[in-house]
C-alpha positions as CSV (number, residue, x, y, z in Angstrom):
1,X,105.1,143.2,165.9
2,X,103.1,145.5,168.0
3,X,100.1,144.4,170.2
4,X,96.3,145.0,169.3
5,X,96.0,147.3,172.4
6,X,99.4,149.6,171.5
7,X,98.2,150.0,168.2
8,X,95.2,150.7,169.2
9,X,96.0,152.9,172.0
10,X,98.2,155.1,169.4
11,X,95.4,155.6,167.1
12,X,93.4,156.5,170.0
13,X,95.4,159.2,171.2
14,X,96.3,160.6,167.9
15,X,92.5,161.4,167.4
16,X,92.1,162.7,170.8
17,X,95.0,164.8,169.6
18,X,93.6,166.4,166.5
19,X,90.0,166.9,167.5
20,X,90.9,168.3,171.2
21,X,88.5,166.6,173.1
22,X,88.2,166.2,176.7
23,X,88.3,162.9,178.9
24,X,84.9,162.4,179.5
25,X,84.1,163.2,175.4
26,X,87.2,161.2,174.3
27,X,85.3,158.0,177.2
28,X,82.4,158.8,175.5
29,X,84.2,158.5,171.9
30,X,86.0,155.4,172.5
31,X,83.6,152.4,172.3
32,X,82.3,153.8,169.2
33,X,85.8,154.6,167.6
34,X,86.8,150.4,168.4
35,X,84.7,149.7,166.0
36,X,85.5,152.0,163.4
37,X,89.3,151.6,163.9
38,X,89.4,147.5,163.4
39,X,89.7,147.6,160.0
40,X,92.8,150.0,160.0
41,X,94.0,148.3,162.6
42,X,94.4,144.7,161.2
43,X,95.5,146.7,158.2
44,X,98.1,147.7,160.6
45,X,99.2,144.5,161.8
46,X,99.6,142.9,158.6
47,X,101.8,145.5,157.5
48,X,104.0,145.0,160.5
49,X,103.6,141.3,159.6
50,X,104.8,141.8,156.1
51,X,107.6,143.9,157.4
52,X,109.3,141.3,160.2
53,X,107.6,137.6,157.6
54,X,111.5,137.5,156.2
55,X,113.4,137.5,159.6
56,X,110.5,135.3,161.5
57,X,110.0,132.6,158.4
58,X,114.2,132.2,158.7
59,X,114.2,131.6,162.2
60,X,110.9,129.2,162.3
61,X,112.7,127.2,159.4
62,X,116.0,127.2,160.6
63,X,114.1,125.7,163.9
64,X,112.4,123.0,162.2
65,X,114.6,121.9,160.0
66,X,116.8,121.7,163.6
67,X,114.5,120.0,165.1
68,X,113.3,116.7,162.1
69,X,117.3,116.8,161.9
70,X,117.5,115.6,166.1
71,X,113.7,113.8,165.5
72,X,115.7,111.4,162.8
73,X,118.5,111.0,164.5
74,X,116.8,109.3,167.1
75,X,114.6,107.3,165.3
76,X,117.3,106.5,162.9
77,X,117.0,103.1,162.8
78,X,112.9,102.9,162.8
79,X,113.0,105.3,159.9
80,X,115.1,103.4,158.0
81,X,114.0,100.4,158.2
82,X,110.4,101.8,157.4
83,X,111.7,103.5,154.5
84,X,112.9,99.9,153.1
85,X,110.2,98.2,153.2
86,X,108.2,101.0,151.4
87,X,110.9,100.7,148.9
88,X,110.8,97.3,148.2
89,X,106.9,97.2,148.3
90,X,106.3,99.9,145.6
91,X,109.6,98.2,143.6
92,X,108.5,94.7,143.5
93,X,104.7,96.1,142.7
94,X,106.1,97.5,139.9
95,X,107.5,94.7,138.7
96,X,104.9,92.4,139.2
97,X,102.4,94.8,137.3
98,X,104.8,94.6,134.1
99,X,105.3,91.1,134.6
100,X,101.7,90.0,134.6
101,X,99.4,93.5,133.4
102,X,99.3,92.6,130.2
103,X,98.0,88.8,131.0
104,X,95.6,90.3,133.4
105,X,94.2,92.5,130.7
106,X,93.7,89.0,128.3
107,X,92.4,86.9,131.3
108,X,89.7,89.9,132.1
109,X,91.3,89.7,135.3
110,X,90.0,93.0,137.0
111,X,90.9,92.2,140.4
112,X,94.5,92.0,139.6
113,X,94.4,95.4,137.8
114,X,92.4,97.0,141.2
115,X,95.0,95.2,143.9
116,X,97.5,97.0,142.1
117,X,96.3,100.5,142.4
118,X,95.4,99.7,146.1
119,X,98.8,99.0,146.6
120,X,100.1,101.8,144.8
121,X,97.4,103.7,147.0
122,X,98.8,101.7,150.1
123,X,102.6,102.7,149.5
124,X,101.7,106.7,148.6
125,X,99.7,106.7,152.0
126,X,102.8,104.7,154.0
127,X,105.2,107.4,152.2
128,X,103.5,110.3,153.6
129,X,102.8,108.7,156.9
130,X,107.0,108.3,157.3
131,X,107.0,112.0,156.3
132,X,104.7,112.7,158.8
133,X,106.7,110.8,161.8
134,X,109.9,112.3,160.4
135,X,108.0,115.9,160.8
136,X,107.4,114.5,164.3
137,X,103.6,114.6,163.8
138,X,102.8,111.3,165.6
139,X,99.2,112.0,165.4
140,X,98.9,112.9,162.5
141,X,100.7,109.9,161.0
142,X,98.2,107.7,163.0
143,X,95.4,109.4,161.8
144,X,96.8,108.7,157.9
145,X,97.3,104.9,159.3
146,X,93.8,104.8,159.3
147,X,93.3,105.2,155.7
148,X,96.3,102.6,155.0
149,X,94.3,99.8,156.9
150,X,91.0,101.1,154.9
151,X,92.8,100.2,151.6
152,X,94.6,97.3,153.3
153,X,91.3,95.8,154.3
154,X,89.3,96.4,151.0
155,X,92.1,94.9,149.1
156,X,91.9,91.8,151.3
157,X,88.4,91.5,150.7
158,X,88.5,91.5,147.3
159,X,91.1,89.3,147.2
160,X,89.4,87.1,149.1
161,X,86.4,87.0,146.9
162,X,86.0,86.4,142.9
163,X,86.2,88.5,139.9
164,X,82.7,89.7,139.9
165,X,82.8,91.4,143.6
166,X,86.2,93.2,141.7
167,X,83.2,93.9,139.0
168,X,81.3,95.6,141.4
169,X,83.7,97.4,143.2
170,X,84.1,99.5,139.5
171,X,81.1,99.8,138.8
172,X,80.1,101.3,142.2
173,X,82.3,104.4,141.1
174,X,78.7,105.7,139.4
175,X,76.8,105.5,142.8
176,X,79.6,107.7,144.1
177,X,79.8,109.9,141.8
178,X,75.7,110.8,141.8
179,X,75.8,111.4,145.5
180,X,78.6,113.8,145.1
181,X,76.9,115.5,142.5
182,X,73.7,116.1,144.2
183,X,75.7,117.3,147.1
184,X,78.0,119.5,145.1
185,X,74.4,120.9,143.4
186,X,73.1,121.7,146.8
187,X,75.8,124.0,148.0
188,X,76.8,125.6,144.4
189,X,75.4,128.8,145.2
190,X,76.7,129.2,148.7
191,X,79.8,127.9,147.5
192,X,79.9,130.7,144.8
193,X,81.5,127.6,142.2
194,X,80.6,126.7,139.3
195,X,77.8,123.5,139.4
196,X,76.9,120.5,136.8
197,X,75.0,121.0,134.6
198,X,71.6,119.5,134.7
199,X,71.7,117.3,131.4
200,X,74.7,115.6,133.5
201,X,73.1,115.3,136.6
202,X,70.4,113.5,134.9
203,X,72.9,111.6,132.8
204,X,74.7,110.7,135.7
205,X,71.4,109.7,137.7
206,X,70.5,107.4,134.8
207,X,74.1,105.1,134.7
208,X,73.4,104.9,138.7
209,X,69.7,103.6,138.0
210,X,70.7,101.2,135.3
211,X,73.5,99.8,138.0
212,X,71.2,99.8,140.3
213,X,68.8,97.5,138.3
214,X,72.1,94.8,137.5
215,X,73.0,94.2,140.8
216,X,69.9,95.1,143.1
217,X,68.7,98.2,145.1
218,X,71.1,97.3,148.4
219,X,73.8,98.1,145.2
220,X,72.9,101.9,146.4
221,X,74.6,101.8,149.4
222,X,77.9,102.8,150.9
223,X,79.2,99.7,150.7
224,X,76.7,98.1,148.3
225,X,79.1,96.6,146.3
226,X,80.1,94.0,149.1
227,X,76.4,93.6,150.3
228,X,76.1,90.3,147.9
229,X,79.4,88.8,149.2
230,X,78.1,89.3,152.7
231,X,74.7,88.3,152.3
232,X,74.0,91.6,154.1
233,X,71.6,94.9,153.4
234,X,73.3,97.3,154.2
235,X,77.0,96.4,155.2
236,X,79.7,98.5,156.5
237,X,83.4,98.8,156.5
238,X,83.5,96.5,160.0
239,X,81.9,93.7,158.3
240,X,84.8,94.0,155.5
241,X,87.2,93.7,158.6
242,X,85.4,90.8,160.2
243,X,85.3,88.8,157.3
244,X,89.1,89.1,156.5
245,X,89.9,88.4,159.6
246,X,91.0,92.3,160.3
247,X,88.5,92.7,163.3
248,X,90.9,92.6,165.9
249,X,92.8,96.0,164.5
250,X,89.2,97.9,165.5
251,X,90.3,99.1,169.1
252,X,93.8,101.0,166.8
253,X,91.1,102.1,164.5
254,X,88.7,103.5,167.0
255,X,92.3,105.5,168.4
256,X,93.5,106.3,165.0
257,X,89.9,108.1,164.8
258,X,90.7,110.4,167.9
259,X,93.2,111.5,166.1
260,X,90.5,112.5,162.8
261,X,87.2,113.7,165.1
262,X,86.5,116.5,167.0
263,X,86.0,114.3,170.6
264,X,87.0,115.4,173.9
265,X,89.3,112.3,174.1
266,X,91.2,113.0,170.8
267,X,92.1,116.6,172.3
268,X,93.2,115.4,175.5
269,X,95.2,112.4,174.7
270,X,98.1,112.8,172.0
271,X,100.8,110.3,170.9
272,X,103.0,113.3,171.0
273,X,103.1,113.9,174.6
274,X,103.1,110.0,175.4
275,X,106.6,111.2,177.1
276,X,105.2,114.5,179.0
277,X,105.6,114.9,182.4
278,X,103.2,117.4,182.7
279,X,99.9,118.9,181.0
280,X,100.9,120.4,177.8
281,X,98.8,121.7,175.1
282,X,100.4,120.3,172.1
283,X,100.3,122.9,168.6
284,X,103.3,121.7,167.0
285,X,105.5,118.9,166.5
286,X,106.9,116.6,168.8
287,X,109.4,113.5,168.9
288,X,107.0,111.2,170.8
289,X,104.9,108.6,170.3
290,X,106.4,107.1,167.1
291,X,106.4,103.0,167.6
292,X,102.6,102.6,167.4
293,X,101.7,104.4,163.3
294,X,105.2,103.0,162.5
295,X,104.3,99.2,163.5
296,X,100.7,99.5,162.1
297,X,102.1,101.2,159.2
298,X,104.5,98.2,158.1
299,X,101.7,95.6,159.0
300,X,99.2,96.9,157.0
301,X,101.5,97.7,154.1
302,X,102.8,93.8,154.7
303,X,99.3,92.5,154.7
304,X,98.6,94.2,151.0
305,X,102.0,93.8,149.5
306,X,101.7,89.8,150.5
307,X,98.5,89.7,149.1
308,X,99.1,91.3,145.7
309,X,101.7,88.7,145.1
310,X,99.2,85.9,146.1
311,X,97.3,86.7,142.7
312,X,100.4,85.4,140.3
313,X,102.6,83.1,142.5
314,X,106.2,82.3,140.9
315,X,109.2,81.9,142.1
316,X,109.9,85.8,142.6
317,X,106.4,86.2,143.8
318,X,106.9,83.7,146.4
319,X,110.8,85.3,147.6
320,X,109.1,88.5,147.7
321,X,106.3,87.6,149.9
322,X,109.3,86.6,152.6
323,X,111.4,90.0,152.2
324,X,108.7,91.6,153.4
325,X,107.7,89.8,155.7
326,X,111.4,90.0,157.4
327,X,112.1,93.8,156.6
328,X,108.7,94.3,158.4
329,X,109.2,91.8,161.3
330,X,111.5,93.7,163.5
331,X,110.2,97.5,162.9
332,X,108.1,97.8,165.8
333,X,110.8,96.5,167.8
334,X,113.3,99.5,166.4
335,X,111.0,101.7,167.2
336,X,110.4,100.5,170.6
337,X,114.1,100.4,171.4
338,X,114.7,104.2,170.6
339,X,111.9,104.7,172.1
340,X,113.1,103.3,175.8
341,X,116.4,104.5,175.0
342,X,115.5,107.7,176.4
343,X,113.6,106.9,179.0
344,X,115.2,107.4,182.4
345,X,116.1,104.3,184.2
């Protein structure tokens, strides 16, 4: 593909060409003829684009697939083992949900029915993280960790608490859904889409008034549905950590942010140039920093697998819980061990 400035420069002296013009006209002629000649520039490049997309999308595939083929083989164990337990989890889940759904459903048991979409929310989210790591997008898989200990930690909550704070986790789905309204409603006409219509806004407004009145105005906020639980206002998702006993994950959650936020500290420190030996500006993947989204992947998935099969304990329930456990145990430590494996001595 040509540059800007040959393109450019070819256009240039084709006109200077046709119309005959001297230097100091053609000077004169240029600044205003840039910004006449941008649009059949780009035109220009995109056509060249088009022209060389086959040969450049062969060669930029061939590289990747080159590259996640060496990025597995030395994580090969790690992956593996990660890939297990995500097996098992979702398998066993599955299970358990035809085992004991249809009880749950006669026992009003909504907290069973919620645990087990968190978990199948849990494994889908620890599915794409190993993707992600496989891709050799370290960060990235961190920053999707993130989201896995949300779920983790809201399912441990709930767990920990009756079937009405289950109750109000539902029915909290129509304070949601009036904020996103109103906010969609804003922006429909910047937006150029299509908006509610006002007899739904209005209907919408009215199921999030009457929830309101049941369970009290702190109901309306972001985490309202807790707020009785924790005898708290106006809670947040650290008070869900604290009182599960989760708090001391904050300082991996704070990193895992870097990774989501635009701060100065999540562009200049990357898990995939933890082996870089010098400054690198990092716009693709990489085959560092793996160990640390890997082991808080299989702990958080650990900590909501165990927990689902708290709710109905048999036998199976109980031999479960211990498989994962053990296929979780020593992940971190595969991880670790490729990881120094390559490390000069």
């Amino acid at each position: 593909m040509d540059s800007f400035q040959n393109i450019f420069e070819e256009m240039l002296d084709q006109a200077a060409k046709e119309s005959n013009l001297s230097e100091d006209e053609l000077d004169s002629l240029t600044s205003g003829f840039i910004h006449e000649s941008i649009p059949e520039i780009a035109d220009s490049i995109i056509s060249s684009l088009k022209e060389d997309s086959e040969e450049q999308l062969r060669w930029t595939r061939d590289y990747t697939d080159g590259f996640v083929n060496r990025n597995i083989e030395r994580w090969k164990n790690g992956f593996d083992a990660l890939e297990i337990l995500i097996i098992v989890c979702s398998e066993a889940a599955g299970e358990l949900n035809n085992t004991y759904a249809e009880l749950a459903v006669q026992e009003q048991n909504v907290k069973f029915g919620l645990i087990v979409r968190l978990h199948a929310r849990a494994c889908h989210i620890s599915s794409e993280i190993l993707w992600l790591l496989k891709g050799g997008f370290a960060d990235a898989a961190h920053a999707r960790w993130r989201a896995l200990h949300e779920v983790a930690v809201t399912a441990m909550f709930l767990l920990d608490h009756a079937n009405e704070v289950s109750t109000r986790y539902c029915d909290h789905e129509v304070i949601e859904s009036y904020k996103a309204m109103v906010q969609y409603k804003k922006y429909q006409s910047r937006l150029s889409i299509e908006g509610f219509s006002e007899e739904e806004l209005i209907e919408c407004k009215a199921a999030r008034d009457e929830a309101i009145n049941k369970y009290g105005k702190d109901f309306k906020g972001n985490y309202g549905w807790a707020a009785e639980a924790l005898n708290k206002k106006t809670p947040n998702f650290f008070d869900l950590e604290e009182a599960v006993n989760l708090d001391h994950l904050r300082p991996y959650y704070k990193w895992a942010s870097q990774n989501i936020h635009a701060n100065i500290h999540g562009i200049r420190n990357k898990l995939g140039l933890a082996e870089a030996n010098e400054e690198v500006l990092l716009a693709g993947p990489s085959n560092s920093g793996m160990t640390d989204p890997a082991q808080l992947t299989a702990l958080s998935l650990t900590q909501i697998s165990v927990g689902l099969f708290t709710i109905y304990s048999d036998m199976d329930s109980l031999i479960t819980q211990h498989v994962i456990k053990k296929l979780s145990a020593d992940i971190g430590d595969l991880f670790w061990e490729a990881h120094c494996k390559d490390q000069p001595s």
